[in-house]
N, C-alpha and C positions, 0 to 999 in steps of 0.2 A: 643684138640685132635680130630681126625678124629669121627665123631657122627655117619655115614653109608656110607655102600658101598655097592649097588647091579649096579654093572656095566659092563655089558660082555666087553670082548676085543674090537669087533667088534664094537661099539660103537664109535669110534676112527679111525683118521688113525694111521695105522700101526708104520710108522719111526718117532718114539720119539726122534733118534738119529740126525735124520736131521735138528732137529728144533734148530734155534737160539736164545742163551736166555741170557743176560748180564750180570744174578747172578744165583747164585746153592739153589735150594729151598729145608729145611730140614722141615720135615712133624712133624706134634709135636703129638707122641702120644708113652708113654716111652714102655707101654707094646707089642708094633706092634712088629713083628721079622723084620729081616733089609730086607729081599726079600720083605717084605708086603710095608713097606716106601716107599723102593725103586720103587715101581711101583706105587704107589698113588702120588710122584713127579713126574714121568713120565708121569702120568695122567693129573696133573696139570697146569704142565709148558704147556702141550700141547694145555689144554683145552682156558687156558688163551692165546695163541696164535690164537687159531682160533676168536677166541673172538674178543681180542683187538689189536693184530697184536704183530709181533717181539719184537717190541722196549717198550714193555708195562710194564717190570720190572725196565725200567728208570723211568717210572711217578711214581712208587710209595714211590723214596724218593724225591717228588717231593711236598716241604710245603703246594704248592699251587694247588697241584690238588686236585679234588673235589671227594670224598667216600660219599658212594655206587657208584658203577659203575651197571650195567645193560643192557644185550644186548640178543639180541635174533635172535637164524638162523633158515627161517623155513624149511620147505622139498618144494621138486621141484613138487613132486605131493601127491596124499594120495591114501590108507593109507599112514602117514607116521610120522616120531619124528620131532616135534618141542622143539629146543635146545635152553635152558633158560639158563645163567649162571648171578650169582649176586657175585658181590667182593667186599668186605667193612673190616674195623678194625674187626679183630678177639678177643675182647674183653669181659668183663661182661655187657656192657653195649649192646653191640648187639646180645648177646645171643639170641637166639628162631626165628634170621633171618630166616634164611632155612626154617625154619619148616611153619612159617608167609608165606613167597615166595610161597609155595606148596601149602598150603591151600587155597591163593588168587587164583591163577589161576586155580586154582582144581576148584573154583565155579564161578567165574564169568569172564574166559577170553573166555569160550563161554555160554553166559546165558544162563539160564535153563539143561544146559546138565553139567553132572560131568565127567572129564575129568579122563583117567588112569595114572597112572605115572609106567610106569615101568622100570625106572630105574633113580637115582640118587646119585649126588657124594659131601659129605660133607665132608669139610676138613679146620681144623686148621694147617698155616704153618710159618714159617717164611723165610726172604732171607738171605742167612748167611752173605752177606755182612754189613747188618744192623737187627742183630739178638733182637734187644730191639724192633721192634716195631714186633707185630703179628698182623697178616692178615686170612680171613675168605674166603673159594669159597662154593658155593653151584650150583651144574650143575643138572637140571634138564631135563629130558626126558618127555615131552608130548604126548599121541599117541590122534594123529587127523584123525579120520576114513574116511570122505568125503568132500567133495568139500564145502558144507556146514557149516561144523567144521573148515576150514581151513580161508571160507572167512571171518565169522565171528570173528577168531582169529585177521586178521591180522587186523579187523575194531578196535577191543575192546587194540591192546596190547600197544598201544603207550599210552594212557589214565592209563591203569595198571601201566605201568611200571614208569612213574612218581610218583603215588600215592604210590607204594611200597619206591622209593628211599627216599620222604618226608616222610614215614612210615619211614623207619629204622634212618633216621639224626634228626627227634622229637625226639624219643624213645630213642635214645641213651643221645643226649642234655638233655631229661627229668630224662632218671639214673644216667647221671654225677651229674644233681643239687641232687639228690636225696642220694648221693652217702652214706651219713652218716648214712643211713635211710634201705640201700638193705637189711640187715640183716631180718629186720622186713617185708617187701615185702611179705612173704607168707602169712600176716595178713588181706593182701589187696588183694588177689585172683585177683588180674586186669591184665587180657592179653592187656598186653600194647599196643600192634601191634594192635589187632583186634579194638579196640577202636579208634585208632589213623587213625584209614583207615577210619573207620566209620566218622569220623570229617575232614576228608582230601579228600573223595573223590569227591565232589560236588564242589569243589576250591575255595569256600568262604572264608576260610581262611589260616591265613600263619602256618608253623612249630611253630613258636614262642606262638604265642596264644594256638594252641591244647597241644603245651607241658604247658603250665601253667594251664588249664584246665584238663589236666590229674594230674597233679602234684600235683594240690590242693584238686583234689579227694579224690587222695589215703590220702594227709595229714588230710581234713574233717574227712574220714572214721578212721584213727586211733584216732581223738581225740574225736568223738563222740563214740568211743565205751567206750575207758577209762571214757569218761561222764558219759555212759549207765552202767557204771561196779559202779560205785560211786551212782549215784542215779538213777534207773531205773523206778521210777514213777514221773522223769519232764523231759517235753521236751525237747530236746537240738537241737538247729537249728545251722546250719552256712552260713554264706551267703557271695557272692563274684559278684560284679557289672564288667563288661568289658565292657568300652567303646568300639564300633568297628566302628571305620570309615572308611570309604568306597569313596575314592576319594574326600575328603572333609574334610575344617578341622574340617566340624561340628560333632558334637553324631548323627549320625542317625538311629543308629543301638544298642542296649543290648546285652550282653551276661547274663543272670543270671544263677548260679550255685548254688545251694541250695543243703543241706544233714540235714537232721534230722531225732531225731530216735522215733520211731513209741511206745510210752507204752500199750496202748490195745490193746486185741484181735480183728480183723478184722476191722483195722484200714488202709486208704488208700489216698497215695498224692502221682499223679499223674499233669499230663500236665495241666489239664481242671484247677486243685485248685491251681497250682502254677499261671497261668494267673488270675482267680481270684482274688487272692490275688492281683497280679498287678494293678489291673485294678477295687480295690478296691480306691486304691491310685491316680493311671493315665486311667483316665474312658477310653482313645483312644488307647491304646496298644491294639496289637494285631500280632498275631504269625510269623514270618517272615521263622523260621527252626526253629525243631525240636520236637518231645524231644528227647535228648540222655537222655539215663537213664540207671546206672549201678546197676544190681541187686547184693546185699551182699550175698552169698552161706552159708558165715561163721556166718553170723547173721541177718538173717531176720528183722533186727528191725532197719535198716539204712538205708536210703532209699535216696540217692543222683539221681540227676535231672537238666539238663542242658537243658536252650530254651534261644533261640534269637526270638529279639521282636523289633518293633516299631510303631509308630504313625501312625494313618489308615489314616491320612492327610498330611502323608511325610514331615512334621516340627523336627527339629531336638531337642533332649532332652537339654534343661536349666541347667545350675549349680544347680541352685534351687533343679528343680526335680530331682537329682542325690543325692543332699545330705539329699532330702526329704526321696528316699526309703531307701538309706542305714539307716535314722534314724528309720521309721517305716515298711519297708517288713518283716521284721523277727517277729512282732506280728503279721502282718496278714498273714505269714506263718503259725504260730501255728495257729490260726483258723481257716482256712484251712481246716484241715488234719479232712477228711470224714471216718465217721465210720458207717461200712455198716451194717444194721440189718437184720438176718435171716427169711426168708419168714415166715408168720406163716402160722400153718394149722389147719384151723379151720371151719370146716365140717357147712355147714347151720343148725340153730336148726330148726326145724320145728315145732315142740311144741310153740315157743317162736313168729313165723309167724303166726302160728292157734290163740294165745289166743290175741295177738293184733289187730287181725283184727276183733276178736269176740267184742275187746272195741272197735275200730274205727268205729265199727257199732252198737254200743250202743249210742256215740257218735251222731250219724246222727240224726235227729226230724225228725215226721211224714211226713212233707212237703220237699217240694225241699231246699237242705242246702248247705253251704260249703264244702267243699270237705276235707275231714279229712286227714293227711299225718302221719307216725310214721319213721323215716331213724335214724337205727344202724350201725355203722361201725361193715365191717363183717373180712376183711383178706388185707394183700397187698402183694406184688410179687416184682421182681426186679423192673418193671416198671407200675405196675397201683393200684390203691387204688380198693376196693373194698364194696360197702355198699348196706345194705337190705334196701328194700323200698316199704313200704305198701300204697298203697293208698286206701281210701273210697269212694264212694259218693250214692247220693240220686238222680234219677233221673226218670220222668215220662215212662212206659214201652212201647210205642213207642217209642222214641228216638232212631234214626240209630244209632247213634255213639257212642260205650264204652268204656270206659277208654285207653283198648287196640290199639284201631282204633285211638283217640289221638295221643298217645304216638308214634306210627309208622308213622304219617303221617311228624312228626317234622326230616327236614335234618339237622339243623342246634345245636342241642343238644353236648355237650360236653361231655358227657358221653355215652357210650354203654350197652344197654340194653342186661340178658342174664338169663337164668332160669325164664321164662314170666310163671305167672299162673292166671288164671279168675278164682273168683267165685263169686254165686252169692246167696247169706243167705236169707232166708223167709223175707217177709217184709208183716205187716198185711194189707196195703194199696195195694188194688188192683190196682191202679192206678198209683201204680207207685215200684219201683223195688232198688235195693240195688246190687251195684257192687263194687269187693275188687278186686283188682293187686296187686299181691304182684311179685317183680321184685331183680335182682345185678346189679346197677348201676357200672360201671367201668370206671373210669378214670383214662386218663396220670398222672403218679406220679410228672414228672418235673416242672409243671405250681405250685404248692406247697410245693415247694422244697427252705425252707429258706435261706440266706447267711450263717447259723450254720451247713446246709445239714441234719436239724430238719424237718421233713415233717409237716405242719401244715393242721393237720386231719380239723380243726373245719371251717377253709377256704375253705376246699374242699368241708364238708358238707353245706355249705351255698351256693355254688354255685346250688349244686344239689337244691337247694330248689329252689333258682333264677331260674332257667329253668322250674319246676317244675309247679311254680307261672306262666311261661310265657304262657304256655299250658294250664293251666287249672284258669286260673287267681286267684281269692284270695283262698289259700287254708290253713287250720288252719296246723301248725304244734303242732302235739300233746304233741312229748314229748323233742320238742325245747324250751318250753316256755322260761326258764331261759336259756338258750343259746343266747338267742335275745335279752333279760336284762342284761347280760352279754357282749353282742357286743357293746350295747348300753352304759354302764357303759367305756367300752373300750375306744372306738371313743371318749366317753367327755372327756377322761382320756389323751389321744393321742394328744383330738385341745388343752389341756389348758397346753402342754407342747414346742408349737408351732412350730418354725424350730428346734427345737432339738430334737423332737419327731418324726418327718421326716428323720432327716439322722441316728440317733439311734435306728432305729425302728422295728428289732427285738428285741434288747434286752429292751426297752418300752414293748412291747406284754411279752417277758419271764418273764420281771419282775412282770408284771401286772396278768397271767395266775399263777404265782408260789405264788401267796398270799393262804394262809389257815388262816383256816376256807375259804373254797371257797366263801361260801356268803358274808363275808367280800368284796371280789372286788365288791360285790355292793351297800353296806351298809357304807365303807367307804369316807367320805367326800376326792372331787377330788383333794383339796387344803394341805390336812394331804398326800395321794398319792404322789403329786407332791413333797411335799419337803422328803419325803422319798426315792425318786428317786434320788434328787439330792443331798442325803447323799452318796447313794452308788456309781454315778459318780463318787464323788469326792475320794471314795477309789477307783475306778478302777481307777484312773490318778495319785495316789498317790504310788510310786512303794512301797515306805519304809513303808504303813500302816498298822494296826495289829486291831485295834479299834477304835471306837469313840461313844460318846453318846452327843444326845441333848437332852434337858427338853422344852418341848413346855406348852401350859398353862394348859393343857390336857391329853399329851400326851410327850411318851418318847421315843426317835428314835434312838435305838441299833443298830452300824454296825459290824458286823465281819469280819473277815477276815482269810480263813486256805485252805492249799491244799486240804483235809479229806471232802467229803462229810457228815461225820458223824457229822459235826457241830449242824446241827438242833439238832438230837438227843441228843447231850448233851446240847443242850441251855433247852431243855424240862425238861430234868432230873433233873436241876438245880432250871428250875422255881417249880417242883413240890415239891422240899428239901427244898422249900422260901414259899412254899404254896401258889402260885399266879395262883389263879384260872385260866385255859386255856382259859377262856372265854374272859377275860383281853390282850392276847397275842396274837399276828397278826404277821405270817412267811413267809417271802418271798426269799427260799432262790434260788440263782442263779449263776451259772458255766459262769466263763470267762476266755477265754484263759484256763490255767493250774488252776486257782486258784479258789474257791469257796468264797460266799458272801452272810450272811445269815442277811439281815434284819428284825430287830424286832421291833414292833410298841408296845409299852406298854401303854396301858388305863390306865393309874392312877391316873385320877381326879385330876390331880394338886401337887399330893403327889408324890417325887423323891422315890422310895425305894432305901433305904440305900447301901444293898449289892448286886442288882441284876448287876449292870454293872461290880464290880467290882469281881462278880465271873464267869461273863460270859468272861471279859477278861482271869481268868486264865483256864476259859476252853478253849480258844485259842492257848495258848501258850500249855497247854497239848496236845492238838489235835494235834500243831505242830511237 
């Protein structure tokens, strides 16, 4: 049926009568009165006449000509109307034509400027001669103000008006496949047109491809929601590889299309983590187009994602590597997916500045000494870390240079200096003088920005001491000491795992930082370490595992396995219902992918106990 009509007479010429036309065109719309028809056929027949000439209602039972049609007349001078008309199948499947056609050229047939439309003609009709098939016009009016507006039209319309007809023969090709499926379409909120323009207008690819990539969209998104409705605390990924060759019969080109749904709050996969992920796998990929990326209205928790990629050395993709990612992208999708933490705000103590600088200069000896350090982490922001830093020293009272005069003369620090304060505390030695800095170190958050998108605080602090050190050469950290028995316990822990400690090497450090008793990571032997490590590899490789336990000559090495963070908690519970002293028990538990994995080290001198594995297993399967 006719969808609108604002269209003065004028508009037109006059003699509708004069026009020659081979079939009588009946307007489809039941509740029009017959005066109203009857002039929106006279409009029609006409319009399509100026259009496409006399003879243009023989092409249209004509197998082989080609729908959408599109043509455009402009004015001789301006102000004036520039006359659009588009004709295609008046069908379900090319529904929203019109409205798509308006919109394009409303924003981009003269950049930056939005065009008026005041007036156009939409209309459903058929030719009675062949009343089965229905037919679709849309005649648009443009007002193009000046000379400016007119030449940029005619630069921009030929490029439009292609991308509009590939718009409407995807879109419709994509609702016929789809045809089983329209009912449910308002699930998928996808303006099919606007999408389809977006992936068509740079001419990289054909109709064929952008309707498969929209197609598959919409089907990701319906099955990922019904996922998300069944279990909404795992992740459900989908994933879809397109070879896209490009003149060649080699792969030189990806398409990847990824949808997965988001379970936390402020949780985020974007361009940056989907490449990642790639290029976890293919160290040399890198971005060729895009992201298309379609946002869900209807449920924020879906997040579909389309880029093309390839080789930064122009080699085409292997069988191999094709059927390497489809086997592993979709896990290093899910690990991926960045969860962003709210800035904190946490005001300087200044109590907490005054009483350590009063120890850091208790610290000092009468004589000239090292130079005492105390660095707390104080806040972070979206992009830089933030930590207090006190510094001490002892120094003869001539001496130019103060700790302050130091610190500023260095261009080459990683960090920026902010909140500077000097003081300077009695000292009973006339001869020489006592100075405290206390300073917020600030650094870029990204140089400590794990492959988990974990910021590792303790890396950043050790930088700042590394620089620190470089300035002022040896200087004691005060309250790092076990921090640096700790790094030290790490690194032995890191060489005697060798290259596998290398390519797994954050989650080596998470496993190794998640030990409690924290003194444990340095009290335990690195060889009891090591093979509790590769207890828990072998459940992360293990998809079907649920538990296991070793008895060493010593020692008893518990793995588990549950989605629930709450595991440790009930492993504790358990041990204190068995009466197995804490002191005995060593915890490392650690988040992989979707799943959690709580290692337990049990000290018990040689002796298995009886029921500890076998009630920690059914605290698994309950946690389950």
């Amino acid at each position: 049926m006719a969808h609108s009509l604002a269209c003065p007479t004028n508009s037109f010429p006059d003699a509708f009568e004069a026009s020659p036309f081979p079939s009588e065109i009946r307007v489809l719309g039941e509740l029009f009165p017959e005066y109203y028809c009857d002039y929106l056929e006279q409009c029609t027949k006409q319009v399509m006449i100026d259009f496409f000439g006399p003879d243009f209602g023989q092409l249209c039972f004509d197998p082989y000509s080609e729908l959408p049609l599109v043509e455009a007349i402009f004015p001789t001078h301006t102000p004036g109307l520039l006359r659009i008309a588009l004709f295609c199948e008046g069908n379900s499947y090319t529904n929203g034509a019109g409205r798509h056609m308006a919109d394009l050229l409303n924003r981009w047939l003269v950049p930056g400027e939005s065009l008026s439309i005041p007036c156009s003609l939409d209309v459903n009709f058929i030719f009675t001669a062949n009343p089965e098939k229905k037919f679709f016009l849309c005649h648009l009016l443009l007002s193009l103000e000046n000379d400016s507006a007119l030449f940029r039209a005619r630069k921009e319309i030929s490029d439009l008006i292609g991308v509009l007809k590939k718009t409407i023969s995807c879109v419709s090709h994509l609702r016929k496949s789809l045809d089983n499926n329209l009912p449910d379409l308002s699930l998928f909120e996808l303006n099919f047109f606007e999408h389809a323009t977006t992936l068509l207008r740079d001419g990289k690819r054909n109709q064929t491809l952008v309707a498969r990539i929209l197609g598959l969209q919409y089907l990701f998104c319906k099955q990922l929601k019904q996922k998300y409705i069944e279990a909404p605390n795992t992740r459900h990924v989908a994933l879809k590889i397109f070879p896209i060759k490009q003149d060649s019969p080699q792969i030189n080109a990806l398409g990847l299309l990824v949808g997965l749904t988001l379970i936390r709050e402020g949780e985020i996969f974007e361009e940056k983590h989907l490449l990642k992920a790639l290029r976890q796998l293919i160290p040399d990929a890198q971005l060729t187009s895009g992201p298309f990326v379609h946002e869900n209205k209807e449920n924020q928790k879906i997040k579909l994602l389309y880029i093309e990629v390839k080789k930064e050395n122009g080699l085409a993709f292997s069988r191999q590597e094709l059927l390497f990612l489809r086997a592993q992208l979709l896990k290093e999708c899910k690990a991926s997916v960045e969860t962003l933490i709210h800035p904190l705000f946490m005001p300087r103590n200044e109590e907490d500045l005054l009483r350590f600088s009063l120890q850091l200069c208790n610290q000092l000896d009468d004589g000239p000494s090292s130079p005492q350090m105390a660095i707390f982490f104080g806040n972070q922001t979206a992009e830089i870390l933030c930590f207090s830093v006190i510094l001490a020293r002892m120094v003869e009272k001539h001496c130019p240079t103060t700790l302050l005069d130091s610190l500023r003369c260095q261009d080459n620090t990683v960090f920026e200096c902010a909140d500077v304060e000097m003081r300077y505390p009695p000292c009973s030695d006339k001869h020489l003088r006592k100075e405290v800095i206390s300073f917020t170190a600030k650094l870029p958050k990204d140089p400590y920005l794990r492959s988990d998108y974990a910021i590792d605080v303790l890396q950043a602090r050790q930088e700042i001491v590394r620089q620190i050190q470089e300035i002022y050469g040896p200087v004691r950290d005060y309250n790092g000491g076990l921090l640096e028995t700790q790094l030290r316990a790490e690194q032995l822990f890191l060489t005697s795992l060798g290259d596998l400690g290398q390519r797994e090497l954050d989650l080596a450090k998470t496993f190794f930082h998640a030990i409690t008793p924290t003194l444990m990571q340095i009290i335990l032997d690195t060889t009891l370490l090591k093979k509790a490590y590769h207890s828990l590899l072998r459940a992360i490789s293990d998809t079907d595992f649920s538990s296991s336990s070793h008895l060493e000559s010593r020692h008893e090495i518990i793995v588990l396995k549950s989605s629930m963070p709450s595991l440790k908690r009930e492993a504790q519970r358990i041990a204190e219902e068995l009466s197995i002293p804490s002191s005995k028990l060593i915890y490392s538990l650690v988040e992989h992918g979707e799943e959690c994995y709580l290692i337990i080290v049990h000290q018990n001198e040689g002796e298995r106990h009886l029921f500890l594995s076998e009630q920690l297993k059914c605290c698994t399967e309950r946690v389950l």
